[in-house]
C-alpha positions in Angstrom: -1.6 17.6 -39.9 -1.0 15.6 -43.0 -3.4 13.1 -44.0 -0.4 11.0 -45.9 0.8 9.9 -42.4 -1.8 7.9 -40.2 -1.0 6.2 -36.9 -3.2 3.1 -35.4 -4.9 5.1 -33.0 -7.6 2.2 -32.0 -8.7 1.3 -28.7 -10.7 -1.7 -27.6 -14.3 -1.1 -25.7 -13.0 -0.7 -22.0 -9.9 0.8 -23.1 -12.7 3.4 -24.8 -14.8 3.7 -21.9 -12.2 5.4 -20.1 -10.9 7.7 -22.7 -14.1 9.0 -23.2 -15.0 9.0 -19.7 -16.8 12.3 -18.3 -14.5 11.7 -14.9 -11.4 13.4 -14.1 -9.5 11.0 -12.1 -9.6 7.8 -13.4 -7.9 4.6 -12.0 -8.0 2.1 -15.4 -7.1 -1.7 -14.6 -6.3 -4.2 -11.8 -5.3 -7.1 -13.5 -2.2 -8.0 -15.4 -2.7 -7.6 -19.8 -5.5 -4.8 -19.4 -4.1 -2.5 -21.9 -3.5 0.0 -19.2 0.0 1.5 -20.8 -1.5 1.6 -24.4 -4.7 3.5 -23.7 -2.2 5.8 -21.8 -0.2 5.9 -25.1 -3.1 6.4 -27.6 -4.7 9.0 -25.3 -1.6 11.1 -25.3 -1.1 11.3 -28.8 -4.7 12.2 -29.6 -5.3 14.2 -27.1 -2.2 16.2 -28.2 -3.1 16.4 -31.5 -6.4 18.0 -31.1 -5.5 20.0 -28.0 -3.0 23.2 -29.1 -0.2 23.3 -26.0 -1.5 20.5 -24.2 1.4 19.4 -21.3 1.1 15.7 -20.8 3.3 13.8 -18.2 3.6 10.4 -18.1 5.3 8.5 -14.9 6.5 5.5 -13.6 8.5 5.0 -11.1 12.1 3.9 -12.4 13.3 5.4 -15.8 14.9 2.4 -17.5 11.1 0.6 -16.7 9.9 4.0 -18.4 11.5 4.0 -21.3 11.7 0.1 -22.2 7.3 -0.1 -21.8 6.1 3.4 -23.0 9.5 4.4 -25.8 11.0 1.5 -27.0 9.0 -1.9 -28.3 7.1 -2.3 -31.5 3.8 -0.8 -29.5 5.7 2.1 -28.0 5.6 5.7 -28.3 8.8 5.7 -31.4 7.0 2.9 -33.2 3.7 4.4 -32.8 4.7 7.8 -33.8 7.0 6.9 -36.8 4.5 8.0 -39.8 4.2 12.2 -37.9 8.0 11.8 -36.9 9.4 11.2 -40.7 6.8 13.5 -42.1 8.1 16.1 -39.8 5.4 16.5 -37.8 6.2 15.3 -34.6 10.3 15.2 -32.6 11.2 13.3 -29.8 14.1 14.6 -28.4 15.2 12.1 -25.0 12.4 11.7 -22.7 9.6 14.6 -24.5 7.5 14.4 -27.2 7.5 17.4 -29.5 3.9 18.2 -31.4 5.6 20.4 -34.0 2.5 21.9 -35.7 0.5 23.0 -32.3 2.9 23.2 -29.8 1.5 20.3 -27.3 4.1 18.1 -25.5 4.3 14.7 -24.1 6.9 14.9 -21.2 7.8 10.8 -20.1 9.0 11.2 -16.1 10.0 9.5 -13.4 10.1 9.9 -9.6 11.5 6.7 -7.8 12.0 8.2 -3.7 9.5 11.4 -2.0 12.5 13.8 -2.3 12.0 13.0 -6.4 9.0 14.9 -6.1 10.2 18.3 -5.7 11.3 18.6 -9.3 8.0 18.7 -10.3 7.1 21.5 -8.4 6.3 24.3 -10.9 4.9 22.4 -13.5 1.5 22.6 -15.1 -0.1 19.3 -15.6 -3.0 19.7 -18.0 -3.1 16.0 -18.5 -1.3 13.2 -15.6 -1.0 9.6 -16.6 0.4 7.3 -14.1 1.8 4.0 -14.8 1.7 1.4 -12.3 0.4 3.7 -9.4 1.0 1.1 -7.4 4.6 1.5 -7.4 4.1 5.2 -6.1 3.5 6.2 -2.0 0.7 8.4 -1.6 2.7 11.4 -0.9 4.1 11.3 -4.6 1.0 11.2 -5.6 -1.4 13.8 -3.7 1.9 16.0 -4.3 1.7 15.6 -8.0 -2.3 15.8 -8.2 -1.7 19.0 -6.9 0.2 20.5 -10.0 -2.8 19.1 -12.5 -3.8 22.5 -13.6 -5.0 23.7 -16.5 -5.1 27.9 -17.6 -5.3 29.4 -21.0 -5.9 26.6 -22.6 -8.4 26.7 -25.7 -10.7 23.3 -25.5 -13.6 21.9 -28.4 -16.9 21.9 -26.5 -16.7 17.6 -25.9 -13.6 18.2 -23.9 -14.7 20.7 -21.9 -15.1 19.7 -17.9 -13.0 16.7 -18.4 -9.5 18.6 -18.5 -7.4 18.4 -16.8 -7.3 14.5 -16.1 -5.6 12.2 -14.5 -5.8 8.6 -15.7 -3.8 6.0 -13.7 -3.1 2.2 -14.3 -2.4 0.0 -11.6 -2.1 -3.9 -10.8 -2.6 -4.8 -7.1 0.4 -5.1 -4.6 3.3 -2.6 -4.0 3.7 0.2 -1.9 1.1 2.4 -3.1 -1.6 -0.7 -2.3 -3.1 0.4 0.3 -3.9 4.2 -0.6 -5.0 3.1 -4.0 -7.1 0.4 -2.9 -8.9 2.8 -0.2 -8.7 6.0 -2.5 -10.3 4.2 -5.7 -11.3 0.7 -5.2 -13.4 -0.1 -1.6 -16.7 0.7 -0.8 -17.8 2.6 -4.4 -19.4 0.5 -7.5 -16.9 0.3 -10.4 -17.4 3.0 -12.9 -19.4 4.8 -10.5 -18.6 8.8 -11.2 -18.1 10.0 -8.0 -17.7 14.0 -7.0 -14.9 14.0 -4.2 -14.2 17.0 -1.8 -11.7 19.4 -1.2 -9.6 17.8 0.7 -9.6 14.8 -1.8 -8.6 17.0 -4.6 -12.1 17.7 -5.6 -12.0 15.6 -8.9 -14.6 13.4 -10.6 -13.3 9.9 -9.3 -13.8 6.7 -11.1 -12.6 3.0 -10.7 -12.8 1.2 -13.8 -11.6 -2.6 -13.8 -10.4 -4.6 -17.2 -9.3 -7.9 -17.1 -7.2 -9.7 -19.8 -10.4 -10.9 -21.8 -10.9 -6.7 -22.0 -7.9 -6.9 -24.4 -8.3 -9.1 -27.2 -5.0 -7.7 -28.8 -3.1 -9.8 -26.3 -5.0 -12.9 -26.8 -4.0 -12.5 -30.4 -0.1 -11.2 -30.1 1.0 -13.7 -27.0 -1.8 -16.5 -26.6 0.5 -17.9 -23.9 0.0 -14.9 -21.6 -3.0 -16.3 -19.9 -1.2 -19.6 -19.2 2.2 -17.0 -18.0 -0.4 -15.6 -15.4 -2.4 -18.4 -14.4 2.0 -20.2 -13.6 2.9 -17.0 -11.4 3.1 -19.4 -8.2 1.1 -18.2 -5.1 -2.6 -18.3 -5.4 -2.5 -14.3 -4.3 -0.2 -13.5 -6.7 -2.1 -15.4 -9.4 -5.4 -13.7 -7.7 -4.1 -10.2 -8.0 -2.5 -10.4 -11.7 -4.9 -12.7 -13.3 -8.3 -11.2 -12.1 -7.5 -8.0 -10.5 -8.5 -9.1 -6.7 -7.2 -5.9 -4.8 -8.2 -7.8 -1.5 -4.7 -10.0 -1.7 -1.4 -9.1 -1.2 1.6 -10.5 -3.1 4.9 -9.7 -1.7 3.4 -8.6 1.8 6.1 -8.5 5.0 3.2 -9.8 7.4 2.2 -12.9 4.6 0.9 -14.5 7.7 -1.9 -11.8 8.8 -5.5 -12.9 8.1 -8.6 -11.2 8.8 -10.5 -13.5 9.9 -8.1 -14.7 12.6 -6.2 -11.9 14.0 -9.2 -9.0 14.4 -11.9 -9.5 17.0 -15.4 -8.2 17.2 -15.1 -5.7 20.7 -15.6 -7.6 23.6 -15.1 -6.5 27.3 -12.0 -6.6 28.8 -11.8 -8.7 32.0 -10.9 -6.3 34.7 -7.9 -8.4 35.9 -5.9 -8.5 32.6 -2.9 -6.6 32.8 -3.6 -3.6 30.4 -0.7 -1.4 29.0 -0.3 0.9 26.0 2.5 1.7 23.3 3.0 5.0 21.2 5.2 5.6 18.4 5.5 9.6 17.8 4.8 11.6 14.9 3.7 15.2 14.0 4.1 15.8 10.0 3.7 11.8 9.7 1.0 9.9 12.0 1.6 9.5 15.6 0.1 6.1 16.8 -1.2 5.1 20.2 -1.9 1.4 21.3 -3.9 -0.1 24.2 -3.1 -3.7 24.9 -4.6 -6.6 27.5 -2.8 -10.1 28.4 -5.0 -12.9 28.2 -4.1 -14.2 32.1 -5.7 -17.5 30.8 -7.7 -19.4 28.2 -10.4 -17.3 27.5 -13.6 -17.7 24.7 -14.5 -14.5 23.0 -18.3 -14.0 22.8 -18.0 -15.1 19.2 -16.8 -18.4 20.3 -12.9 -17.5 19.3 -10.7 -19.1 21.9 -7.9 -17.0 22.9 -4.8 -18.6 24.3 -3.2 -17.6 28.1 -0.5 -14.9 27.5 -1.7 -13.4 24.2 -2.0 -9.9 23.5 -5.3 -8.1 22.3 -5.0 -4.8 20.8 -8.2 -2.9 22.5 -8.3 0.4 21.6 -6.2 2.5 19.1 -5.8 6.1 18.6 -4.1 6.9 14.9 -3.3 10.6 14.6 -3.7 11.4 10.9 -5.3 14.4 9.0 -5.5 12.2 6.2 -3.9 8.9 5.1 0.1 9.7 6.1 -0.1 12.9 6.8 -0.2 14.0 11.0 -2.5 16.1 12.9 0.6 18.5 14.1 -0.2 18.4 17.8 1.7 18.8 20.4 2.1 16.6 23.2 0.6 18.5 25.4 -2.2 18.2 23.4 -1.4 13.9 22.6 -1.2 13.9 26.6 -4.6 14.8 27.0 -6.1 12.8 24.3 -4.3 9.5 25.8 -5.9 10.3 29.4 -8.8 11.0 28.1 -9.0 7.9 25.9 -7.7 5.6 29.0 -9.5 7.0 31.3 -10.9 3.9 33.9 -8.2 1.6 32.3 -5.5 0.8 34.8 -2.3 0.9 32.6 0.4 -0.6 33.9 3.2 0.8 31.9 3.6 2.7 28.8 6.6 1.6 25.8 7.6 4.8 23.3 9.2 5.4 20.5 13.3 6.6 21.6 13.7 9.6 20.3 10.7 11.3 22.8 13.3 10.7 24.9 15.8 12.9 23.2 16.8 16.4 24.8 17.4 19.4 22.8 18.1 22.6 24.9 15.1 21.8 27.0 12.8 19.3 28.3 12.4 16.2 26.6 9.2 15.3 25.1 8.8 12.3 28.1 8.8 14.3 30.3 6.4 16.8 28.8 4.4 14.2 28.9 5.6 13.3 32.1 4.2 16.7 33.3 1.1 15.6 32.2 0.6 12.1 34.0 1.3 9.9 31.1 4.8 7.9 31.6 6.2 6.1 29.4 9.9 3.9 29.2 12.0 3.1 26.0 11.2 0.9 23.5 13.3 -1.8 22.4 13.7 -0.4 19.3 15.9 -3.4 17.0 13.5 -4.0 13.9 14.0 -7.8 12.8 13.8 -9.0 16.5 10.7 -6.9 16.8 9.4 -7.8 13.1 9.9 -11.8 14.0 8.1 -11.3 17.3 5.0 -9.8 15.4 5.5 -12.2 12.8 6.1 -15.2 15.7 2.8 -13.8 17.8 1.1 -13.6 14.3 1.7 -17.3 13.5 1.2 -18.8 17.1 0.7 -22.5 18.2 -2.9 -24.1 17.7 -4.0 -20.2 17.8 -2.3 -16.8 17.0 -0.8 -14.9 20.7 -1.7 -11.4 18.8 -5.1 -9.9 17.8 -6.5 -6.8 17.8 -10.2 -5.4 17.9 -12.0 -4.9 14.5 -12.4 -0.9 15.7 -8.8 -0.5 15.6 -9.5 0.2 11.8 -5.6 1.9 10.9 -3.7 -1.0 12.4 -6.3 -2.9 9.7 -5.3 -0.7 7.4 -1.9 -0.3 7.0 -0.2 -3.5 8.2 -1.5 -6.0 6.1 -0.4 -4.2 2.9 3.2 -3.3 4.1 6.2 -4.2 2.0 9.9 -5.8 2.3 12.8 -3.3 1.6 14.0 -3.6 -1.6 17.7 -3.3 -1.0 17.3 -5.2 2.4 14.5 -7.8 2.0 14.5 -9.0 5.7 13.6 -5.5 7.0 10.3 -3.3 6.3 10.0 -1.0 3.7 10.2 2.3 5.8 8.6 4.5 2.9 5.1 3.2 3.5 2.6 4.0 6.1 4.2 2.0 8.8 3.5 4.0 11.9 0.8 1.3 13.5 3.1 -1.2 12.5 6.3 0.3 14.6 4.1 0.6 17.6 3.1 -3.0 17.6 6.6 -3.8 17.3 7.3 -1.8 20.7 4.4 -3.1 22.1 5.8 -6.9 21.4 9.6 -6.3 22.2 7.6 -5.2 25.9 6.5 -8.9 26.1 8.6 -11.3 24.3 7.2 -14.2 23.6 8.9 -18.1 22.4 7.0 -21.2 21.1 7.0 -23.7 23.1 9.4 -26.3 22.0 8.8 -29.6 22.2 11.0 -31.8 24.4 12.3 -34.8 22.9 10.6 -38.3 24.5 13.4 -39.5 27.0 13.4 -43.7 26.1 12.9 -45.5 29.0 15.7 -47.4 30.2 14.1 -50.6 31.3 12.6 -51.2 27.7 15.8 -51.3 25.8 16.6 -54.0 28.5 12.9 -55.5 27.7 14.0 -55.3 24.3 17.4 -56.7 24.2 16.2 -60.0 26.3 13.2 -60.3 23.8 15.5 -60.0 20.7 18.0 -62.7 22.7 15.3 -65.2 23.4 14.5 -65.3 19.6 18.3 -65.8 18.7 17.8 -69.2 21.0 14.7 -70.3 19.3 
């Protein structure tokens, strides 16, 4: 490399701690003005410099968000890279980076939908950066995980065991919220190094936060940022972007679920509530089983929680995932079994499903396979805004919410809370995230529709406006 051409390669300390990191898999950030896209920047260019036919692929989710953070700009990758590309020592051509005198490339990619995904599928990722991998499902994700590979590949001795990498940066809320908040962020200490299995990819995990205050170049280059976040609106959304809190979610369809309120410590079920259960289908994707009680009055929960007459309680769950959106492929024989075995003791009065177990295709229908096997069920009322405004409606309540569920039902936990509007049709869910609890409950409400009570106007007494009109006469005579 010529030594006539330098580039402002620096990094500030967290930004540092990352790229020297000994982990593998590295989610950088949390909150708004981190520096996540520059240390994703910087890290490409010197890594590709010192690493002879390194791959690097940078993503984010929509192209034109792509190019305008990471090409264009006075801190992206043509400013940044001027000095090598006039001496001749680096091209960019479109959306790759050239390294002319070693061979490495920087590749800038997007993949907006699942399906986007499969263009990847022969490439070898030596180095993955993801840009807001909040913005991504967890199927685009695991999928492209699963191409970071690394063969042939001559490394110095201080980068050897730490390629390939992945290095993602991520602000809370989206689609991807959930996964990433379970996959990197609960229940580990932050910067902990952790060694995960197989099945998890096998990487060296590590979560590390930064805040605005860990980069000063944005206190110096827009000292109105802080004052930008701190005037978002909401208190979540000022929570999640300001100081990284990954327990809030902006922009959530069910804005009105709390914690606190809607899940219950177990309790036992009084025998004489009516009990039923719902079940959404799935085989590749999670299938989703739900037992439900009516409250048939008032009744206080152990932990002194008063639940109203008429609600619903969500007892008992059965969530059939291998891992986080991906299904256990049985069959329903086998689904049959596991519901009677689960129930077994419970009276259940009826059973809501899914339609399409109701389809046939040149043979029995999967009803009655399961039919065959004891377990009945009848159709779902399957229209999604009624049933999204009675979940919403039982969510909400009167003086107390009419829907809870136990505090062991840890997938409806899961999932709902962080689910999303549709982009194109805001007043609908977004059907690319895990929403397979959240369609069950749905079936489970439409079962049971419930109204607030309205409140009847007073009816004016009739002999008081004639009270009144004698008393306003008698001071007209005074």
């Amino acid at each position: 490399m010529s030594q006539s051409a330098p580039l402002n390669l620096s990094l500030h300390e967290r930004q540092g701690r990352a790229f020297t990191s000994k982990a593998t898999e590295i989610l950088y950030g949390g909150a708004a003005g981190g520096g996540k896209s520059h240390l994703m920047r910087v890290a490409s260019v010197i890594w590709c410099a010192e690493i002879p036919g390194l791959q690097v692929y940078l993503f984010r989710r929509i192209r034109e968000d792509l190019i305008k953070n990471h090409m264009e700009g006075a801190n992206g990758y043509r400013s940044l890279l001027a000095p090598w590309v006039q001496a001749g020592l680096v091209k960019i051509v479109e959306d790759e980076i050239r390294f002319l005198w070693n061979g490495s490339k920087i590749y800038l990619c997007h993949c907006k939908d699942e399906k986007d995904r499969f263009k990847y599928q022969g490439s070898e990722i030596h180095v993955l950066l993801m840009d807001e991998l909040t913005h991504f499902t967890e199927v685009i994700y695991r999928f492209l995980r699963n191409r970071v590979r690394m063969v042939g590949i001559d490394l110095k001795e201080e980068y050897k065991g730490i390629f390939p990498r992945i290095i993602s940066g991520a602000n809370p809320g989206g689609v991807g919220h959930q996964f990433v908040k379970t996959t990197f962020v609960d229940d580990v200490e932050p910067m902990e190094v952790r060694r995960m299995p197989p099945s998890e990819g096998g990487m060296l995990r590590q979560f590390i936060p930064a805040r605005l205050e860990d980069n000063p170049s944005m206190a110096r280059d827009d000292p109105d940022y802080e004052k930008r976040l701190e005037g978002l609106g909401s208190k979540a959304l000022v929570d999640a972007m300001r100081w990284g809190d990954w327990n809030v979610v902006e922009g959530a369809y069910f804005d009105c679920w709390n914690a606190q309120t809607h899940v219950l410590r177990p309790f036992e079920i009084p025998k004489d509530w009516l009990r039923f259960r719902s079940f959404d289908w799935g085989s590749a994707k999670p299938f989703s089983v739900g037992w439900w009680a009516i409250a048939n009055e008032q009744f206080r929960t152990p932990d002194g929680q008063i639940i109203p007459r008429g609600a619903m309680v969500r007892y008992r769950e059965w969530y059939g995932k291998k891992s986080p959106d991906v299904g256990l492929k049985l069959t329903v024989e086998q689904v049959a079994d596991g519901i009677k075995e689960r129930e077994a003791g419970d009276k259940i009065s009826y059973g809501v499903a899914d339609t399409s177990i109701f389809a046939e295709d040149g043979g029995p229908s999967q009803a009655e396979r399961f039919s065959a096997k004891k377990v009945f069920f009848k159709p779902a009322d399957k229209q999604r805004l009624a049933g999204w405004s009675q979940m919403r409606d039982r969510m909400i309540g009167e003086d107390q919410p009419m829907i809870y569920c136990f505090s062991t039902c840890v997938d409806s936990i899961r999932t709902i809370p962080a689910l999303q509007h549709d982009e194109n049709k805001p007043e609908d869910l977004d059907t690319s995230s895990e929403d397979h609890a959240a369609d069950e409950w749905r079936y489970a409400c439409m079962s049971r529709p419930w109204v607030r009570t309205i409140e009847k106007p007073k009816v004016k007494d009739a002999w008081a406006d004639v009270f009144e009109d004698e008393v306003e006469e008698s001071w007209k005579t005074v």
